[in-house]
C-alpha positions as CSV (number, residue, x, y, z in Angstrom):
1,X,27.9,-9.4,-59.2
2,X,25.1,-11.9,-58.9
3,X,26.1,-12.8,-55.0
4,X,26.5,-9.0,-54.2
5,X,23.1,-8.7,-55.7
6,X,21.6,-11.6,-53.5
7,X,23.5,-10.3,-50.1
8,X,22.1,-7.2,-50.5
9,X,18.4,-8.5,-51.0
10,X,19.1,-10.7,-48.5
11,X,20.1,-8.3,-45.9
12,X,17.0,-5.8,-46.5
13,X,15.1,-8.3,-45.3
14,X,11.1,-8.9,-46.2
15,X,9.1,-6.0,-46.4
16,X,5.3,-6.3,-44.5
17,X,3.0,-4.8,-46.9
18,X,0.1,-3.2,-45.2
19,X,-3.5,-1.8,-45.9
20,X,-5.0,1.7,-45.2
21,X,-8.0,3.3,-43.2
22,X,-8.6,7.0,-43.8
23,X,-10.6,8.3,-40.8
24,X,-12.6,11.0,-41.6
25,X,-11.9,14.4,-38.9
26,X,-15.7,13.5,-37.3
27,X,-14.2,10.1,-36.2
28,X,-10.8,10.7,-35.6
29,X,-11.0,11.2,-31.6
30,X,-11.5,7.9,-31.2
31,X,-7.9,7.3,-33.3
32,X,-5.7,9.5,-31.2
33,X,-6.7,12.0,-34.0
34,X,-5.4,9.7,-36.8
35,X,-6.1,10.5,-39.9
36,X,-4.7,7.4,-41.2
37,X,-4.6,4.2,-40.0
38,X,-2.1,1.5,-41.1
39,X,-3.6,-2.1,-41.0
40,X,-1.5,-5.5,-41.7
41,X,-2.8,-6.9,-45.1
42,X,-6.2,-8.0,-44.1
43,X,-8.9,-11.1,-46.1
44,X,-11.3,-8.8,-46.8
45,X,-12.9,-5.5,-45.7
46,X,-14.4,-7.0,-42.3
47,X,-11.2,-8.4,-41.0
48,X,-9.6,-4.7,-41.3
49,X,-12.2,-3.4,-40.0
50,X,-12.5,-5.6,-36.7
51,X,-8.3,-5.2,-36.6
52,X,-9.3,-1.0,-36.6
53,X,-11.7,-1.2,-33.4
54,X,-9.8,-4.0,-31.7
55,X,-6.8,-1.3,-31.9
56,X,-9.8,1.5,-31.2
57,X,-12.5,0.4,-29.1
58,X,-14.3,3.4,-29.3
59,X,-14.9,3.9,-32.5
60,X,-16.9,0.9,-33.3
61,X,-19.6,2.2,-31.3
62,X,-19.5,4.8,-34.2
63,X,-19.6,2.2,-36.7
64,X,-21.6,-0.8,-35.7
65,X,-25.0,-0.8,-34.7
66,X,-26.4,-3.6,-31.9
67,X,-26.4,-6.2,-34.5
68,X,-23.0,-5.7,-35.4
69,X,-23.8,-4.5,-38.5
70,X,-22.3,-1.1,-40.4
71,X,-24.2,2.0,-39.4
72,X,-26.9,2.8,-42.3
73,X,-25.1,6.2,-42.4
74,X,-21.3,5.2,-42.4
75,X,-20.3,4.8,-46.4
76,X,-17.5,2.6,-46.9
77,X,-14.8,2.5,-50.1
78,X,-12.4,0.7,-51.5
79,X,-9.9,1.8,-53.5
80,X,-12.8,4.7,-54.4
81,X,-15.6,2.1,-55.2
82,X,-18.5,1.7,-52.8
83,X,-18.2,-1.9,-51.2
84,X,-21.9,-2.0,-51.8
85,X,-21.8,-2.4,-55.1
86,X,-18.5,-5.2,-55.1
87,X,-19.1,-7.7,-52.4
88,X,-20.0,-5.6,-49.3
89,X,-17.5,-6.8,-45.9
90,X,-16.6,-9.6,-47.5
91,X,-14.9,-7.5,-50.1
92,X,-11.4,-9.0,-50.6
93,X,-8.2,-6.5,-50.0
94,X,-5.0,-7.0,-51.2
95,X,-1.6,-5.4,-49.7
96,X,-1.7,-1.6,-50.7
97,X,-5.3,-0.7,-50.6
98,X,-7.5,1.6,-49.2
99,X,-10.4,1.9,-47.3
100,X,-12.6,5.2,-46.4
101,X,-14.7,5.2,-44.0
102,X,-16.9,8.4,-45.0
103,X,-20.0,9.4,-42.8
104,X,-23.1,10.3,-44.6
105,X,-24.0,14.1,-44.0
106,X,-27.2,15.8,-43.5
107,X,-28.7,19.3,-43.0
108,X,-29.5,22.1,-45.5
């Protein structure tokens, strides 16, 4: 029973575990209107992002300012918790999280 077991574990084969992006409906032109992007599991909240706009050009424009750094008005969560309060881009992910990228919005 044990061998059967093992053959069929075996022949399932490993399973790539992957992280999220949700792309809010502003943004999602520049993802072939994709409202979800899947990411292999990235170090930390930089690398998936970088792996996002090497897949999407355009949208870092949207995202990144001239210094390369997040636009003041493009929030970013993890797992629902702002990565300004954990550890910013360097925030680490693990296989099965999510990031939102949410735009701030203004007007009255």
């Amino acid at each position: 029973m044990l061998s059967l077991l093992n053959a069929q574990c075996s022949s399932l084969g490993t399973v790539n575990m992957s992280t999220k992006i949700k792309i809010p409906t502003p943004l999602r032109r520049h993802t072939n209107g994709l409202s979800t992007v899947e990411i292999s599991a990235s170090e930390n909240v930089r690398a998936m992002l970088h792996t996002l706009t090497t897949q999407y050009p355009t949208i870092s424009e949207r995202l990144f300012d001239a210094q390369g750094q997040v636009k003041s008005h493009i929030n970013i969560f993890l797992n629902n918790e702002d990565i300004r309060f954990l550890n910013g881009l360097e925030t680490n992910v693990k296989d099965g999280d999510t990031v939102v990228l949410l735009p701030a919005l203004a007007g009255g």
